[in-house]
C-alpha positions in Angstrom: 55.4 83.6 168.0 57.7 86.2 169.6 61.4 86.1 168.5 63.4 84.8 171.5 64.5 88.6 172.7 60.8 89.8 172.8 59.9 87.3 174.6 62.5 87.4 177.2 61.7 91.3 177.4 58.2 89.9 177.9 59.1 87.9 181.0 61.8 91.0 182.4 59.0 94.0 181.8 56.9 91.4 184.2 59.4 91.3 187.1 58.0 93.8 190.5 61.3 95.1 191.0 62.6 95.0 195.0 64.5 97.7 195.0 66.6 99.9 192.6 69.2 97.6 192.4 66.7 95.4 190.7 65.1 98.0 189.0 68.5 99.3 187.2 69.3 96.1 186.2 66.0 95.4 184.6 66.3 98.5 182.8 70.0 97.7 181.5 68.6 94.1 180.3 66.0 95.4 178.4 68.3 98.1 176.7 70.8 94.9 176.0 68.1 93.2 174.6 66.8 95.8 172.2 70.7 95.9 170.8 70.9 92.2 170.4 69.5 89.1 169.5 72.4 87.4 170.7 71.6 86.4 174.3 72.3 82.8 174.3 76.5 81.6 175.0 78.0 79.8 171.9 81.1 79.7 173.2 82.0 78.6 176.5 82.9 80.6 179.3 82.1 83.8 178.1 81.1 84.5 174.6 78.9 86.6 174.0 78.8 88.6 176.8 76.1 89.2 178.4 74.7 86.0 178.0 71.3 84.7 179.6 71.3 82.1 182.4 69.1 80.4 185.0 68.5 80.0 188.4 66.0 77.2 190.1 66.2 78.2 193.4 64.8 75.3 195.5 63.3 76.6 199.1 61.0 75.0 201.4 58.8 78.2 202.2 57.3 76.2 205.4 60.7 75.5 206.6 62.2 78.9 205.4 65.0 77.2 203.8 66.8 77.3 200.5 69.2 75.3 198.8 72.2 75.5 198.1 75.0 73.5 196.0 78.8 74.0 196.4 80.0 74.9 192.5 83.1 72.9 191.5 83.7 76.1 188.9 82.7 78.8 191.2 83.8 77.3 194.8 80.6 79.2 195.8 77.3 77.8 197.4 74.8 78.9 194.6 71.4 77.9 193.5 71.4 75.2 190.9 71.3 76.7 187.3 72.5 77.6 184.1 72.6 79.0 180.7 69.5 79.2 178.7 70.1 77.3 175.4 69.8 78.8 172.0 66.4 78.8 171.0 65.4 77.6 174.7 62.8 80.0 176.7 63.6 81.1 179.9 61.1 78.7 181.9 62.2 75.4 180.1 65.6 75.9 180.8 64.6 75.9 184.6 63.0 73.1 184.2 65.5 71.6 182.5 67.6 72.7 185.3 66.3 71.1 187.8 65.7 67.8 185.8 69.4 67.7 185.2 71.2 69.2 188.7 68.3 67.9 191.1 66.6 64.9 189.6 62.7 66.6 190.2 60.5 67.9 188.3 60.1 71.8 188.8 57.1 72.7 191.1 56.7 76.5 190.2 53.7 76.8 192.9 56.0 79.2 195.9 55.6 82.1 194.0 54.6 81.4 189.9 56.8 79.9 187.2 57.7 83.4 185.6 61.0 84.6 186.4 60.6 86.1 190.4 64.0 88.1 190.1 66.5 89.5 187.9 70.2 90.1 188.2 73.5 91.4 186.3 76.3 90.3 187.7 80.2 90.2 186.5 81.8 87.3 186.4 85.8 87.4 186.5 86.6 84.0 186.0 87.4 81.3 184.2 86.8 84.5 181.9 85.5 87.7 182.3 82.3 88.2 181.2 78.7 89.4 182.5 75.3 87.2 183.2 72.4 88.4 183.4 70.5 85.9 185.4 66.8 85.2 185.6 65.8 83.3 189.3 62.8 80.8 189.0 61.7 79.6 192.3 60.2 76.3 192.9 59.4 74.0 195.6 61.6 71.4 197.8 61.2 69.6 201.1 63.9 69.8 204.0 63.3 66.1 204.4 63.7 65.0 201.3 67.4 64.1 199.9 68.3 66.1 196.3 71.6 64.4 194.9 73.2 67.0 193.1 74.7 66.2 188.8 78.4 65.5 190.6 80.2 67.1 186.9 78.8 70.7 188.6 78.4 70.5 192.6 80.5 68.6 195.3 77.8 69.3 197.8 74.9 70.4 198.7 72.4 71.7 201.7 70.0 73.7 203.3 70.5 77.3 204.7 67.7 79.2 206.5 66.7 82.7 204.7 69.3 84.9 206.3 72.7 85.5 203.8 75.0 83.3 203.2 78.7 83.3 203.1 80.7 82.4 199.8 77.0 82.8 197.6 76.1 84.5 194.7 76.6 88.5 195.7 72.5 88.9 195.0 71.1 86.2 197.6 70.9 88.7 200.4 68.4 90.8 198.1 66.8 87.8 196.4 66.3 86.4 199.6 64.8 89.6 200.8 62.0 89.6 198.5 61.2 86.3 199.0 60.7 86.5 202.7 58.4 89.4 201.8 56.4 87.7 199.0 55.7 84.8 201.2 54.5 86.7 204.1 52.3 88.6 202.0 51.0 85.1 200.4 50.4 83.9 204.1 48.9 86.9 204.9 46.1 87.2 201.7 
């Protein structure tokens, strides 16, 4: 069994990078994750930092639509997500994710269960800190309601693939490479 920085590493050195933005941060994880093996936050907001979260970014490829939850925390519309236990792989926390903030169980089948992008991003408040931020993209349906765990989101909704104001600074990018994977799906 790989200790639980190997086998993040694992999951990063698998990530197609979109662009160099992507790229350098892939390259600073991994260097982050051959100084440490403490990647998991113990102590909320911020320590240690960086610390590993989640993203289970719920589209509807058909509909070219993603979802979005206003944070209570962040006042920002963001995917659904979180920080990766100690001892939790990557993939379970998704799915533990979106068990807990949208009631479903994860369907992986858009574009594979292994992480589909990577991010660093700093994060000023409630503390300053950084997260480095693995997105796992699974399947939703416009039509179908998702109530959101009301302790983290006052609301949520659907937003078609173009940027969206008040997000997490990476959706433009994230959203990018989506658009291009799924044409290239529909295309094969």
């Amino acid at each position: 069994m790989l200790a639980p920085t190997a086998a993040v590493a694992e999951l990063i050195t698998a990530i197609e990078p979109w662009d160099d933005r992507e790229k350098a941060h892939i390259a600073q994880t991994l260097i982050w994750l051959a100084s440490t093996d403490d990647i998991h936050r113990r102590i909320p907001p911020a320590t240690p930092s960086p610390h590993l979260v989640v993203y289970t970014v719920l589209v509807d490829p058909g509909a070219e639509s993603i979802f979005l939850g206003r944070h209570l925390k962040s006042g920002l519309d963001l995917p659904m997500g979180g920080h990766v236990d100690p001892g939790e792989h990557p993939l379970t926390a998704a799915r533990r994710e979106a068990r807990e903030e949208l009631n479903l169980t994860a369907d992986f089948d858009v574009v594979g269960a292994a992480p589909f992008f990577l991010t660093v991003t700093p994060v000023l408040l409630p503390a300053p800190h950084t997260d480095i931020t693995l997105w796992h993209v699974i399947r939703g349906d416009r039509a179908t309601p998702y109530p959101l765990d009301p302790a983290e989101f006052s609301s949520g909704r659907w937003h078609p693939f173009t940027p969206v104001p008040d997000s997490d600074p990476h959706l433009p990018r994230f959203l990018a490479k989506l658009t291009h994977a799924l044409t290239n799906r529909s295309r094969a």
